[in-house]
PDB file of the backbone (N, CA, C, O) and the ligand in Angstrom, with CONECT records:
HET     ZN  A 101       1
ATOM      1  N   UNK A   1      -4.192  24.679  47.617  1.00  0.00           N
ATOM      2  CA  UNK A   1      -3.728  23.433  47.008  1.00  0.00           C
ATOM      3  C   UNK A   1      -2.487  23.677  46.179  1.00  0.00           C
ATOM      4  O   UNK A   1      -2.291  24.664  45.469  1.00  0.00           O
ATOM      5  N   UNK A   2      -1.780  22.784  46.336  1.00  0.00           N
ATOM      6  CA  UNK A   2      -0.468  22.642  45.595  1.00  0.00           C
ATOM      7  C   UNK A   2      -0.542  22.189  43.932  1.00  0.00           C
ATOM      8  O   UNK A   2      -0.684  20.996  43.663  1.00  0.00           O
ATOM      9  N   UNK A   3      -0.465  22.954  43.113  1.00  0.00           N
ATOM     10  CA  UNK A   3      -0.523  22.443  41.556  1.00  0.00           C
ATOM     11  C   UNK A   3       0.634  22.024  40.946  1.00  0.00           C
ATOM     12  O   UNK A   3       1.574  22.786  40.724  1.00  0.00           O
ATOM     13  N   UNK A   4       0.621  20.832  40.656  1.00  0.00           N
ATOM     14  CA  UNK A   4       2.074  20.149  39.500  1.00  0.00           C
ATOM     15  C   UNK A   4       1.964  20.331  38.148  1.00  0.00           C
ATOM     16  O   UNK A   4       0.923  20.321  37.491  1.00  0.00           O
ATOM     17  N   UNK A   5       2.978  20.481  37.797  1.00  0.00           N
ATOM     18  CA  UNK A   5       3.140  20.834  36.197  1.00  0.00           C
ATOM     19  C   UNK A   5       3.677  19.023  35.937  1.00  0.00           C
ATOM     20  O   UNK A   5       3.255  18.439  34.938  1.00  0.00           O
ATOM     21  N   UNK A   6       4.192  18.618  36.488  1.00  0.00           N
ATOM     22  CA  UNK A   6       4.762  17.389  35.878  1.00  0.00           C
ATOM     23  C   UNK A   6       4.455  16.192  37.309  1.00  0.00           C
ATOM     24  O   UNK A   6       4.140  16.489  38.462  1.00  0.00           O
ATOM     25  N   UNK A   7       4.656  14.983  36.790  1.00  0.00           N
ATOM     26  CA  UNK A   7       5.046  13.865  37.931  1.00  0.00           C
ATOM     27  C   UNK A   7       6.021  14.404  38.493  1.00  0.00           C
ATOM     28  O   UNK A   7       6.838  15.181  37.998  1.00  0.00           O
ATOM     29  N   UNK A   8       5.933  13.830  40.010  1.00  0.00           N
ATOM     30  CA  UNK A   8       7.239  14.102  40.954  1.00  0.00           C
ATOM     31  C   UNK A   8       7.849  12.696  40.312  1.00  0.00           C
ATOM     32  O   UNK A   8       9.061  12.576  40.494  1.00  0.00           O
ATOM     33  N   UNK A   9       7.339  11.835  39.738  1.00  0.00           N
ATOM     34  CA  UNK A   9       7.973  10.652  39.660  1.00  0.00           C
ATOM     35  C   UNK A   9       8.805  10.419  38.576  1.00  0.00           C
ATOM     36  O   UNK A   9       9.972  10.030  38.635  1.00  0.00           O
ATOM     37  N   UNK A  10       8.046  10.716  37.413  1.00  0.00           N
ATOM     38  CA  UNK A  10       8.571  10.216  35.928  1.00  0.00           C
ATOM     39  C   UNK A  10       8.492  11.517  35.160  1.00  0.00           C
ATOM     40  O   UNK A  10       8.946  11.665  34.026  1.00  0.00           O
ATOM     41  N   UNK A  11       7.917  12.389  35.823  1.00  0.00           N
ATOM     42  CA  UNK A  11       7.791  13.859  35.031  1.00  0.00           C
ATOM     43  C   UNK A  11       7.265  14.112  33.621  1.00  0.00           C
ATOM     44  O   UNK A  11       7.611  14.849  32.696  1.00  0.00           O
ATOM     45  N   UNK A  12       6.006  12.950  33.871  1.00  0.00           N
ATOM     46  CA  UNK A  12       5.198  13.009  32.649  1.00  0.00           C
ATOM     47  C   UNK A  12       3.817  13.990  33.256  1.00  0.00           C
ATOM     48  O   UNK A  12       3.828  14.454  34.396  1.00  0.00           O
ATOM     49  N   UNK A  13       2.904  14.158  32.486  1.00  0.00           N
ATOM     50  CA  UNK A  13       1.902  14.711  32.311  1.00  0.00           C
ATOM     51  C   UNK A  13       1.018  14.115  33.334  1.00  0.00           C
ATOM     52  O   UNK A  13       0.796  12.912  33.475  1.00  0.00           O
ATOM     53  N   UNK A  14       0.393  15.385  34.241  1.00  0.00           N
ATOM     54  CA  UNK A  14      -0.534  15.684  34.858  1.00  0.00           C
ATOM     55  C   UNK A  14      -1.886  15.741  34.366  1.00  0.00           C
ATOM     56  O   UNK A  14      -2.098  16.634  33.546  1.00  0.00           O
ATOM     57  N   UNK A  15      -3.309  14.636  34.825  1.00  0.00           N
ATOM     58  CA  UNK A  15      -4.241  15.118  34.488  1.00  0.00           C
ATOM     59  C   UNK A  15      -5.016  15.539  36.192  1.00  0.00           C
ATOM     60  O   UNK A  15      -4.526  14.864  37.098  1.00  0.00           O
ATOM     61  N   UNK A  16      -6.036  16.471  36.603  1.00  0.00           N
ATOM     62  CA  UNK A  16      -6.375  17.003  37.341  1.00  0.00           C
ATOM     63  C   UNK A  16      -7.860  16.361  37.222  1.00  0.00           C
ATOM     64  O   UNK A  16      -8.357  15.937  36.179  1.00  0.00           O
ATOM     65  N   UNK A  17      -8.438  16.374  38.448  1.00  0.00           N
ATOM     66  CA  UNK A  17     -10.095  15.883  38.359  1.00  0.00           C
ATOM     67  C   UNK A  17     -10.294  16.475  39.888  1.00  0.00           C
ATOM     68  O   UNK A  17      -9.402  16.390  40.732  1.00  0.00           O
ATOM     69  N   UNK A  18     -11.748  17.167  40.168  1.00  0.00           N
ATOM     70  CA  UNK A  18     -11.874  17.866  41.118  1.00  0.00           C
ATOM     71  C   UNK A  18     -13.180  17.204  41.185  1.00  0.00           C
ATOM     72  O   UNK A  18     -13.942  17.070  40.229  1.00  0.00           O
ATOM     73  N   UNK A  19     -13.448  16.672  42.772  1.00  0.00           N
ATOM     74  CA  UNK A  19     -15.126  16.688  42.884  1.00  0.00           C
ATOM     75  C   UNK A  19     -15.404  16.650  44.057  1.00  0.00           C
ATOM     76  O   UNK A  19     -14.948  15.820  44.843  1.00  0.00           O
ATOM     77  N   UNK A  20     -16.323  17.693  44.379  1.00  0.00           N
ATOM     78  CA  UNK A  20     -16.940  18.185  45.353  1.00  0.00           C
ATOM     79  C   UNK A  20     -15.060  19.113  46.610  1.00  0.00           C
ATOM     80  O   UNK A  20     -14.134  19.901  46.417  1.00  0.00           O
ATOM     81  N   UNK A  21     -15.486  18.434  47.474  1.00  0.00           N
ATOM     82  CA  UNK A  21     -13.833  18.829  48.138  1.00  0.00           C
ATOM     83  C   UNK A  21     -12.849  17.478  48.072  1.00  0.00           C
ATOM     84  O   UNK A  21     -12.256  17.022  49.050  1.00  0.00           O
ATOM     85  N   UNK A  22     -12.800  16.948  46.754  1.00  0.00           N
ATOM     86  CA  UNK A  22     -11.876  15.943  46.852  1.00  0.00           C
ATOM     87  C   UNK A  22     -11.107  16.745  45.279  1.00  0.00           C
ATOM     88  O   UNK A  22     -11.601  16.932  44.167  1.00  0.00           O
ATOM     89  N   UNK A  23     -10.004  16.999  45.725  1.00  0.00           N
ATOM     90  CA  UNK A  23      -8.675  17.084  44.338  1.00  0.00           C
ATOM     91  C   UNK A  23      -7.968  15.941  43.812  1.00  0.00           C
ATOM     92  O   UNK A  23      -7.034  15.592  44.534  1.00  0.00           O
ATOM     93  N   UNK A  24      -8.112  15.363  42.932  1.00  0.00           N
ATOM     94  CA  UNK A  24      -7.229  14.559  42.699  1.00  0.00           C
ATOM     95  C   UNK A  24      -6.391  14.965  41.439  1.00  0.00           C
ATOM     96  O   UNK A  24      -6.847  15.822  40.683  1.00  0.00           O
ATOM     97  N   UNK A  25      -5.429  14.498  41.241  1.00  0.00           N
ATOM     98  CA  UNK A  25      -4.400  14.700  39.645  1.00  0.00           C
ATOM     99  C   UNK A  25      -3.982  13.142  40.121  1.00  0.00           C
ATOM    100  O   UNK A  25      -4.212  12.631  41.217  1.00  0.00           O
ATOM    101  N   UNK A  26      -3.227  12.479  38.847  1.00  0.00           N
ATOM    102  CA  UNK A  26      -2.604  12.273  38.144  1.00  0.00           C
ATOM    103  C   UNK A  26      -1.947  11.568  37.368  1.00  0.00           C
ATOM    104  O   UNK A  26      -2.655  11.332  36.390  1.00  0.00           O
ATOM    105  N   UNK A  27      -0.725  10.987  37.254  1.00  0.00           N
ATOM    106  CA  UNK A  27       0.050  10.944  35.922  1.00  0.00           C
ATOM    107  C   UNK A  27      -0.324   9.962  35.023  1.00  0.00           C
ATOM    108  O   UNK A  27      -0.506   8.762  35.228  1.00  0.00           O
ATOM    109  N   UNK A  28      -0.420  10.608  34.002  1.00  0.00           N
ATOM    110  CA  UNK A  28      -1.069   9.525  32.505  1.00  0.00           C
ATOM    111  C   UNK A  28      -0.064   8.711  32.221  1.00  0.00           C
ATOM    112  O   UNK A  28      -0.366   7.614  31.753  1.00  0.00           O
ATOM    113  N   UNK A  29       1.541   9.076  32.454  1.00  0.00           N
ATOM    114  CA  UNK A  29       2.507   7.930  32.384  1.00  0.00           C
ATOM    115  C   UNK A  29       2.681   6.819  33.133  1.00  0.00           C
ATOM    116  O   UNK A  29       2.915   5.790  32.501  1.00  0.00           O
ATOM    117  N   UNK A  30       2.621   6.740  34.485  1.00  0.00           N
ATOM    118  CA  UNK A  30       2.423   6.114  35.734  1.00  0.00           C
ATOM    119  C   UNK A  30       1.828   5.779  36.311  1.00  0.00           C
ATOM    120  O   UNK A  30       0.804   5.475  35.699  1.00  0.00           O
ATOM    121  N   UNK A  31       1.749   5.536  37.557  1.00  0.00           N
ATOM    122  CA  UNK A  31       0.857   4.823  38.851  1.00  0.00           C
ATOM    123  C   UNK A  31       0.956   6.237  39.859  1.00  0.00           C
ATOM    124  O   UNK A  31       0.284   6.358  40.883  1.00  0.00           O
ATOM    125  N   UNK A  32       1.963   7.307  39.336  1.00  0.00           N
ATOM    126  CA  UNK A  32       2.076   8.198  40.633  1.00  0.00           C
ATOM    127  C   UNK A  32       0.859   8.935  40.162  1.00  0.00           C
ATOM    128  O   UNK A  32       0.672   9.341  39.015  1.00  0.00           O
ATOM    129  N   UNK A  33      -0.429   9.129  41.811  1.00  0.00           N
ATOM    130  CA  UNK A  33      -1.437   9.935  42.052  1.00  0.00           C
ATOM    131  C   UNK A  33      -1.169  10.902  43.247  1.00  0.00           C
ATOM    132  O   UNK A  33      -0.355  10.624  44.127  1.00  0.00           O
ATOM    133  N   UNK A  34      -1.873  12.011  43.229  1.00  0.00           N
ATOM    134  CA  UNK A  34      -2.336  12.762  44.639  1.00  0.00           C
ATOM    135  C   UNK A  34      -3.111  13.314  44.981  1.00  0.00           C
ATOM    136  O   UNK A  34      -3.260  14.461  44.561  1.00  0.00           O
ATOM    137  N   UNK A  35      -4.066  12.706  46.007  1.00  0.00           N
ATOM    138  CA  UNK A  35      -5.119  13.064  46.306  1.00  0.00           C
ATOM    139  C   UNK A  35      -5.350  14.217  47.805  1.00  0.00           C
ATOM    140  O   UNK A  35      -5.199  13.706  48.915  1.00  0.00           O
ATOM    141  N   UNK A  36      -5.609  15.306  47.738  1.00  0.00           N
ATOM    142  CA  UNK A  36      -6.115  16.196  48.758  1.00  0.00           C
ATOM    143  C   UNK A  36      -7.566  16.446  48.871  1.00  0.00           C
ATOM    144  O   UNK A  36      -8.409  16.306  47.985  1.00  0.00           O
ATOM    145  N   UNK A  37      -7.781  16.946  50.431  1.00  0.00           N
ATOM    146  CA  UNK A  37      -8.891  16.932  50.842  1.00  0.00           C
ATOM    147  C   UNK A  37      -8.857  17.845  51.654  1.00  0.00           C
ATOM    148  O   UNK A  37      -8.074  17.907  52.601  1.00  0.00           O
ATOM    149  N   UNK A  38      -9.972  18.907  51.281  1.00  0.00           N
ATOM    150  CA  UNK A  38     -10.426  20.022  52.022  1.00  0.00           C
ATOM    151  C   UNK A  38     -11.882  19.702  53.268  1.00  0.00           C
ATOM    152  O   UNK A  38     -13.105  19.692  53.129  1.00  0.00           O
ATOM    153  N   UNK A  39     -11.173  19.529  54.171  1.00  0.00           N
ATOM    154  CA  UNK A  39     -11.785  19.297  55.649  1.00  0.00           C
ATOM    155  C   UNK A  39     -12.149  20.976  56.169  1.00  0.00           C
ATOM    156  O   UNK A  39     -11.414  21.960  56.246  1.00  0.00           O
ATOM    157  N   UNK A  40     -13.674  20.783  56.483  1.00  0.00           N
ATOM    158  CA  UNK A  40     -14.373  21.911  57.156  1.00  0.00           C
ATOM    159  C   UNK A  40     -13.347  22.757  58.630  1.00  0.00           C
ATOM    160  O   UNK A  40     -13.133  23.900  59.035  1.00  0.00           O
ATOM    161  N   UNK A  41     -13.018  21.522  58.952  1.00  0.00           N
ATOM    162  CA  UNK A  41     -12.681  21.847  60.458  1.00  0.00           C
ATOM    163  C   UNK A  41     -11.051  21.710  60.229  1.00  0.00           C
ATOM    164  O   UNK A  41     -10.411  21.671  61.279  1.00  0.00           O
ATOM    165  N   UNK A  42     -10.488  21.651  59.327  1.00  0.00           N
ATOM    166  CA  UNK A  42      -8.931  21.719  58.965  1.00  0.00           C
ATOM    167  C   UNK A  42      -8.449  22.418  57.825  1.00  0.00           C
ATOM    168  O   UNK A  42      -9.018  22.649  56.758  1.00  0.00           O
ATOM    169  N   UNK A  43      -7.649  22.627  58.102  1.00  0.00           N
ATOM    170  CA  UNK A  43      -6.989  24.217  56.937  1.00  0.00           C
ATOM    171  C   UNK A  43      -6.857  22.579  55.422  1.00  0.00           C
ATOM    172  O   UNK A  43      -7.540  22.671  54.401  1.00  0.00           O
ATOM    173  N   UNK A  44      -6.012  21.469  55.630  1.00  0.00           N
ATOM    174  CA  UNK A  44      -5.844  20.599  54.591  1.00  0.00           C
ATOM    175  C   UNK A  44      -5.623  19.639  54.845  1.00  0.00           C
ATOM    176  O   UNK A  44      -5.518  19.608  56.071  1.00  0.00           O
ATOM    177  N   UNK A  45      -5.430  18.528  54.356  1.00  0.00           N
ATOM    178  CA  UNK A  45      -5.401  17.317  54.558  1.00  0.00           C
ATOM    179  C   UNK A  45      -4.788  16.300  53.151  1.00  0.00           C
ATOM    180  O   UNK A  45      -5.403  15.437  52.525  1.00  0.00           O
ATOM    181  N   UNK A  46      -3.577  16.717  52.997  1.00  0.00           N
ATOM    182  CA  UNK A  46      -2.681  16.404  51.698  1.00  0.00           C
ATOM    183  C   UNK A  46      -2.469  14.484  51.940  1.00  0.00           C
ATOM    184  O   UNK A  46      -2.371  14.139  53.117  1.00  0.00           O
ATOM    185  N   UNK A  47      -2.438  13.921  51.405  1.00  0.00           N
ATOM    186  CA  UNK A  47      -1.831  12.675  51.691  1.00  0.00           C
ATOM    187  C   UNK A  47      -1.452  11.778  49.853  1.00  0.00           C
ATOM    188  O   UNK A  47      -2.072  12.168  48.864  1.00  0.00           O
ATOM    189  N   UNK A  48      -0.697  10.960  49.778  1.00  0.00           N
ATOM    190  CA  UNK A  48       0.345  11.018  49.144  1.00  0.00           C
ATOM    191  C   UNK A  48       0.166   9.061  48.537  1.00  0.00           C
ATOM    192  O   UNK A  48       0.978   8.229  48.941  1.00  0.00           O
ATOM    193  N   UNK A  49      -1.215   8.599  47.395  1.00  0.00           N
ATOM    194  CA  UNK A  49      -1.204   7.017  47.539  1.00  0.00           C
ATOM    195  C   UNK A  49      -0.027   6.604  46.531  1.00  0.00           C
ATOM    196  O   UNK A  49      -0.029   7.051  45.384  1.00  0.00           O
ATOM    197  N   UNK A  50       0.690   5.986  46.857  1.00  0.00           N
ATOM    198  CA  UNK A  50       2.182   5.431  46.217  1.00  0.00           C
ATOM    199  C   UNK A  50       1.691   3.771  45.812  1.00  0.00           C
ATOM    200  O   UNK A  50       0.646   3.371  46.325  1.00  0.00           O
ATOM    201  N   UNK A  51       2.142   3.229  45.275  1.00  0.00           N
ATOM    202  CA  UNK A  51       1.701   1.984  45.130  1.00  0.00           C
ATOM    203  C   UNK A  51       3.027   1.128  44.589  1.00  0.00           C
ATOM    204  O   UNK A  51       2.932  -0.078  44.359  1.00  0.00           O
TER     205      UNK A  51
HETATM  206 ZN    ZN A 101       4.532   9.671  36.273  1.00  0.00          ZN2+
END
């Protein structure tokens, strides 16, 4: 998994929340999130909700 130190967006602060094989982070300033998913049968499965 890919770890951010900042938003790609506004380059505020990252919070991180992990559960089970779902990763999610982020930004406490914004709307920008990213959620990954660790699939049995796939190395990753990154995808990117923008709003
Ligand atoms: Zn942000």
């Amino acid at each position: 998994m890919e770890d951010f130190d900042k938003c790609e967006k506004c380059g505020g602060e990252i919070e991180y929340r992990r559960v089970d094989r779902v990763h999610c982070c982020f930004c406490k300033n914004c709307d920008w999130n990213l959620v990954t998913t660790y699939l049995p049968e796939l190395d990753e499965n990154t995808y990117s909700i923008l709003s």
